[in-house]
C-alpha positions in Angstrom: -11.5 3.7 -16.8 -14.5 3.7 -14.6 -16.6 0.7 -15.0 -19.8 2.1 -13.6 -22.9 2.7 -15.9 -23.1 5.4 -18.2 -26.4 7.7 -18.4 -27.5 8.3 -21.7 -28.6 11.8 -21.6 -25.5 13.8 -22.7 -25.7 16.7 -20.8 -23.4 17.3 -17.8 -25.2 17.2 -14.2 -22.3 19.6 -12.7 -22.0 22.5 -15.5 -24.5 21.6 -17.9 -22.7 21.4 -21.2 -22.9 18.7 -23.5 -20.9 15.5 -22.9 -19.4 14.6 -26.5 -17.5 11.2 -24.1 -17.0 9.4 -21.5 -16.0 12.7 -19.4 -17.2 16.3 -19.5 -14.7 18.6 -21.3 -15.4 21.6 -19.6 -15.4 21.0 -16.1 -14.4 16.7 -15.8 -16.8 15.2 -14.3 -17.7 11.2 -15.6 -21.2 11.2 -16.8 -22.3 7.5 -15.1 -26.0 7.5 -12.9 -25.7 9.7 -10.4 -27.5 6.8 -7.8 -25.4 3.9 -7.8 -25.3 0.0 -6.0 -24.4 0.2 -1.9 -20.8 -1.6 -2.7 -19.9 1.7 -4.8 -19.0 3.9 -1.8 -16.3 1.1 -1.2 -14.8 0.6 -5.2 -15.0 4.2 -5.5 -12.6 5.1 -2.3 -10.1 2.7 -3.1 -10.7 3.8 -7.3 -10.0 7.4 -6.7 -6.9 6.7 -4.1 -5.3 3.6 -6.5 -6.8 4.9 -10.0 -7.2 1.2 -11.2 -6.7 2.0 -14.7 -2.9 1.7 -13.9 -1.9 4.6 -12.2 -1.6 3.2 -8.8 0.6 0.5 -10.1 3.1 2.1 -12.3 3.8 4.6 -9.4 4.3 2.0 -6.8 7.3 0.5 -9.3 8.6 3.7 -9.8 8.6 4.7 -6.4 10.6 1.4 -5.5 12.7 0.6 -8.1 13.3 4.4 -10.2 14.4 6.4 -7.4 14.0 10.0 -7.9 11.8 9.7 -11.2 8.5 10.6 -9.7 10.0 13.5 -8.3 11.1 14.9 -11.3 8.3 13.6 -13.7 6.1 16.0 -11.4 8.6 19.0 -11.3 8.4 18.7 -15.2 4.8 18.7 -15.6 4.3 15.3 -16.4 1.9 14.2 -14.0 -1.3 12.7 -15.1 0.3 9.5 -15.7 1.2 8.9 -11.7 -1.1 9.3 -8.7 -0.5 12.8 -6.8 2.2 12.4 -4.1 -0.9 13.8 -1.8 -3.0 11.6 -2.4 -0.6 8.6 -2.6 1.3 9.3 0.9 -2.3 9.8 2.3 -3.1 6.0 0.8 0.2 4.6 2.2 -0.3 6.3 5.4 -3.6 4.7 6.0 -2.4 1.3 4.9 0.5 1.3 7.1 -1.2 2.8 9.8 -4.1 -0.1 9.6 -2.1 -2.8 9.0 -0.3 -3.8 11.9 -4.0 -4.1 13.6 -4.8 -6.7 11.7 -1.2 -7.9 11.9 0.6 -7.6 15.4 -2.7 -6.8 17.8 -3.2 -9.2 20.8 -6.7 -7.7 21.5 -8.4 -11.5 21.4 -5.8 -12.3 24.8 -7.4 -11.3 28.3 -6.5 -8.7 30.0 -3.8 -9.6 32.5 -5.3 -10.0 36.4 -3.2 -7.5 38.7 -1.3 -9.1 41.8 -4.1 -8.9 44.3 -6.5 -10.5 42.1 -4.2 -13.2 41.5 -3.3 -13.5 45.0 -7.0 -13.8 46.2 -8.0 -16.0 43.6 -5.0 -18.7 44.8 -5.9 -17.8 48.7 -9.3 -18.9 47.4 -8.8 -21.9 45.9 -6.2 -23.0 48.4 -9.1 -23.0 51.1 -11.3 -24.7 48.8 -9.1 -27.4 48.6 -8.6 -27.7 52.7 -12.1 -28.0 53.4 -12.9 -30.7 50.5 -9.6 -32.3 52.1 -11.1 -32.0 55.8 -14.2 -34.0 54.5 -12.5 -36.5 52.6 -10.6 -37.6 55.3 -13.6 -37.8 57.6 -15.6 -40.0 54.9 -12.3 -42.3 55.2 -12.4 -42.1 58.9 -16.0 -43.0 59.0 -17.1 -46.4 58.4 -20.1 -45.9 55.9 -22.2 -49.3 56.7 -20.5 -51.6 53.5 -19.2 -54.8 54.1 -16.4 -56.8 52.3 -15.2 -55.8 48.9 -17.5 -53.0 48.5 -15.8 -51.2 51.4 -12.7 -52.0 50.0 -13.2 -50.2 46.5 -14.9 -47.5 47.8 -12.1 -46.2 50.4 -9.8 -46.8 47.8 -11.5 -44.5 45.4 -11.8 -42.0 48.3 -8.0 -42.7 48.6 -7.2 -41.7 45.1 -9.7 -38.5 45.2 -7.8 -37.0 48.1 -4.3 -38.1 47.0 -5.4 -36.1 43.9 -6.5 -33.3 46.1 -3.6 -33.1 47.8 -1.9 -32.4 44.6 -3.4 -29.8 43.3 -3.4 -27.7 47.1 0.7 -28.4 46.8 0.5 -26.7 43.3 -1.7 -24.1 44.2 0.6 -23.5 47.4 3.6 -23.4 45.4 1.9 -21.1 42.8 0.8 -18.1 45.7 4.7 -18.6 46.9 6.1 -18.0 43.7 3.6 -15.0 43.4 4.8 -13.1 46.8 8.3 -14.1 45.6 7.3 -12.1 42.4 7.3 -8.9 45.2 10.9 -9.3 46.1 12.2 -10.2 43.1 10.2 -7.9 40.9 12.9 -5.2 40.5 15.7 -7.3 40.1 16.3 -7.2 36.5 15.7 -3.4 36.2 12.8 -1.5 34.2 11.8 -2.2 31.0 13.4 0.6 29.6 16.8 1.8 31.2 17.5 4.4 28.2 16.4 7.9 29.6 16.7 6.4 33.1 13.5 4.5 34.5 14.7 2.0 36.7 12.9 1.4 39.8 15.0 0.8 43.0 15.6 -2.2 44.7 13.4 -2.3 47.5 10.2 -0.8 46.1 7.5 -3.1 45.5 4.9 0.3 44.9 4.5 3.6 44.1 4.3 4.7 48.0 7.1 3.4 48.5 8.5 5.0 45.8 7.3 8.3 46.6 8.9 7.5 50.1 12.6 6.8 48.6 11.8 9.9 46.6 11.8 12.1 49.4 15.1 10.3 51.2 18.0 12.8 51.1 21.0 11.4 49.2 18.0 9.0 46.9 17.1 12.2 44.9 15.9 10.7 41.4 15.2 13.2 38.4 11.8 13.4 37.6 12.4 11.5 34.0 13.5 8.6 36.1 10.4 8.9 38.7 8.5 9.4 35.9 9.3 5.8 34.2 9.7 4.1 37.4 6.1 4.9 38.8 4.8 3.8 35.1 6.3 0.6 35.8 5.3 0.1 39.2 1.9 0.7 37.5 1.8 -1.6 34.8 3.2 -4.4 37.1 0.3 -4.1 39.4 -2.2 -4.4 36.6 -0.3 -7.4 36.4 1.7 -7.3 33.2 5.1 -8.7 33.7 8.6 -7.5 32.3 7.8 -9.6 29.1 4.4 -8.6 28.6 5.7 -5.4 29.1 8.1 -5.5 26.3 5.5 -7.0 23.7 3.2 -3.8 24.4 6.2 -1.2 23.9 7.0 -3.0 20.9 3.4 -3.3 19.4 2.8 0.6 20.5 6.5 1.9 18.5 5.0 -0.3 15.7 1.6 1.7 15.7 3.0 5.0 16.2 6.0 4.4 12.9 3.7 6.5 10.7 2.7 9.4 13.2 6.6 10.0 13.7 7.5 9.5 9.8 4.5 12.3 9.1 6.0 14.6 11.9 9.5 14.4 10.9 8.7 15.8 6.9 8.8 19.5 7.4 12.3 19.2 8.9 13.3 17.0 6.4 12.2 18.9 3.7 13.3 22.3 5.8 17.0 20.9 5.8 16.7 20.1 1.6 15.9 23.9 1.6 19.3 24.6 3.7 21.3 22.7 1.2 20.1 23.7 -2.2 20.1 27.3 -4.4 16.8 29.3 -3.1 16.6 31.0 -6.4 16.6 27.7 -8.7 14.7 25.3 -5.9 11.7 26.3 -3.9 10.2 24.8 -0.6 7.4 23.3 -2.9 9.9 21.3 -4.6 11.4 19.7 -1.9 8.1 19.1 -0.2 7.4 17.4 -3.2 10.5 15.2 -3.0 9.7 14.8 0.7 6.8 13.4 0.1 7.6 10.8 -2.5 11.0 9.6 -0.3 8.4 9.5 2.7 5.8 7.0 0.4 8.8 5.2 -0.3 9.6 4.9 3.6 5.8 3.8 4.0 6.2 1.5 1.0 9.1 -0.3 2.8 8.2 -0.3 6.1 4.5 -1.8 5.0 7.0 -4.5 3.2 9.2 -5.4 6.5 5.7 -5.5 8.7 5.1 -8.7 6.8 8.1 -9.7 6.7 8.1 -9.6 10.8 4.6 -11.1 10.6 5.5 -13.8 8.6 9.2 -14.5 10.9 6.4 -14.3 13.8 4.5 -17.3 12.1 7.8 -19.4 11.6 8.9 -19.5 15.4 12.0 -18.2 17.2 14.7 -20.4 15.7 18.2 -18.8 15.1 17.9 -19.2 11.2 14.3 -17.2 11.2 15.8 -14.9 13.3 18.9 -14.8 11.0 16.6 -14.3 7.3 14.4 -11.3 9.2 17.4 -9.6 10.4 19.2 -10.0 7.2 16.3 -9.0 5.6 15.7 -5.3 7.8 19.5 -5.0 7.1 19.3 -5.2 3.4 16.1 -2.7 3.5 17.9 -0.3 5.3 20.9 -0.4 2.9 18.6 0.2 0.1 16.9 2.9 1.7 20.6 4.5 2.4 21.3 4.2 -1.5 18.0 5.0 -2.1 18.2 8.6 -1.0 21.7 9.3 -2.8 19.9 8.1 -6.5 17.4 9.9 -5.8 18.5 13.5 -4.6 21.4 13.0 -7.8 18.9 12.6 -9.8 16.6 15.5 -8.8 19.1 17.8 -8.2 21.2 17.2 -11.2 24.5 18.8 -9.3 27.6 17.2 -10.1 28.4 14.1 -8.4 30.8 15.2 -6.0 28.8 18.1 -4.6 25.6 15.9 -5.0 27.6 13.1 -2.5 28.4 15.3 -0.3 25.2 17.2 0.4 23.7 13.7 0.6 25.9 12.3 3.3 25.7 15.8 5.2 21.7 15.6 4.8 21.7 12.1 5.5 23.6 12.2 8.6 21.8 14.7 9.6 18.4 13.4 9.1 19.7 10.1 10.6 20.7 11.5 14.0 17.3 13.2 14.2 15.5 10.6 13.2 17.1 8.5 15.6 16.6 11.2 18.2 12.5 10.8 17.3 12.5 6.9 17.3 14.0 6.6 20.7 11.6 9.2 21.5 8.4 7.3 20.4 10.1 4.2 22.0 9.6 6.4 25.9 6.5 7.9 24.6 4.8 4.3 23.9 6.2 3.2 26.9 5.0 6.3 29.4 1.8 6.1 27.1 0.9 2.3 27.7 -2.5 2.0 29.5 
């Protein structure tokens, strides 16, 4: 129940009808003060998406651990003691959606200088260093007017300053040589992603130059591989290497989890329709089980984000890799037995018949969805700005 204050008039400000309660009985509505404190637009969004007074929380353990109960509490009519599926895939969505911002977003690092940049700004420094070189060597040259120790000190100090200097022109020499090298060996270890083709030819150091291979007869390349090839080519001259490269695929496939999830529900529900009586079942009630194995999909991917969060936090040792691994492994095993419990028990069909719809639809559904997540991995790629 709502904590806000009540007003102590007792007529209803929607309908107008006397409020013998806490709540209206003609038309619902709470009868607290209509003008409330600033923080109340905040406790009343997540109020009426978690109803605090328990709701939210005995879904969320149904949901995980009473597979196919939600589904069937709702089909029954019992359904004021559990949020909506609506409203509760809508709350999941945008809490798995936000999350990884706060959780796998590099926007504090700075933007990665492109090749030229990079190569100008060693050029640069490498001529700075020559010329303060040029004039320590003529203060060394040039006797400066001291006499006995004080000389002595003095040229060793200019000694040390341009031994130092010296250094740092060899490092900044070595640094502009490993950077051209970059050129030539840029290419070596193929494109990011060589799934769908994508690999950028040996050779080609930029996109002229791959438009020029391009048009060589016997180099034809489809366009999904020119396609992926110039993107790279791109990305590498805004200065993001093969790494770098990698982190942002993996940080965009991460971001887009919930847009493919929410596309892929009318098929999945579609293909629930192509299995089950049409007469007994109807779309609505496998959109309705749709939606609560989908909250449980949001649930448990929202779960393995901290677990991947958390692994980040611990290093890259072999046993951290080991526990995250073994961890994504036991989710998706209890996301494959999930989906039997659940369609048995909302179906009710006997158990052979009900096993072997669920392994048809599940094999089904995981081709497809396989087929969509290699697809969001090129689109986050090709999309990658």
């Amino acid at each position: 129940m709502s904590g806000h204050k009540l007003r102590k008039e007792t007529t209803c400000l929607n309908c107008g009808h006397q409020v013998k309660e806490h709540f209206c009985s003609h038309c619902g509505q709470e009868n607290i003060e209509p003008r409330q404190p600033f923080h109340y637009l905040f406790t009343h969004f997540f109020e009426d998406l978690t109803h605090y007074d328990g709701k939210f929380w005995k879904t969320i353990k149904f949901l995980l651990f009473h597979p196919g109960r939600l589904t069937k509490e709702f089909l029954t009519g019992r359904r004021m003691r559990y949020v909506p599926p609506v409203r509760l895939y809508i709350f999941l969505n945008f809490i798995t959606f936000l999350l990884p911002v706060f959780l796998f977003s590099n926007h504090d690092k700075a933007k990665p200088k492109t090749f030229k940049e990079r190569e100008q700004e060693l050029v640069t420094g490498i001529e700075t260093l020559k010329k303060a070189k040029d004039s320590l060597g003529r203060l060394i040259a040039t006797p400066q007017g001291l006499t006995g120790d004080t000389t002595a000190v003095y040229e060793e100090r200019l000694r040390d300053a341009l031994e130092e200097i010296e250094q740092d022109l060899a490092d900044e020499i070595r640094g502009l040589n490993d950077l051209r090298a970059d050129t030539t060996n840029f290419n070596r270890s193929g494109s990011v992603i060589n799934i769908g083709g994508g690999n950028v030819p040996k050779g080609v150091h930029s996109i002229a130059q791959l438009d020029s291979v391009r048009k060589i007869p016997g180099k034809k390349m489809s366009k999904m591989d020119y396609l992926f090839a110039k993107k790279h080519l791109e990305l590498w001259e805004y200065g993001y290497t093969n790494t770098q490269i990698s982190e942002r695929v993996r940080e965009s496939f991460i971001h887009n989890i919930p847009k493919a999830l929410f596309l892929y529900m009318p098929l999945f529900a579609f293909f629930l329709w192509l299995f089950h009586g049409k007469k007994k079942w109807w779309f609505f009630d496998h959109g309705i089980f749709t939606l609560h194995y989908f909250c449980f999909l949001l649930l448990l991917v929202t779960l393995l984000y901290f677990v991947l969060f958390f692994s980040g936090l611990a290093g890259a040792s072999t046993l951290t890799k080991t526990i995250e691994v073994s961890i994504i492994m036991v989710a998706a095993g209890y996301s494959f037995f999930y989906f039997f419990r659940a369609h048995s028990r909302v179906y009710g069909e006997r158990k052979r018949v009900s096993r072997l719809k669920g392994f048809a639809l599940f094999i089904i559904n995981v081709a497809l969805i396989l087929a969509f997540l290699l697809g969001l991995v090129l689109y986050s790629f090709y999309t990658l700005h």
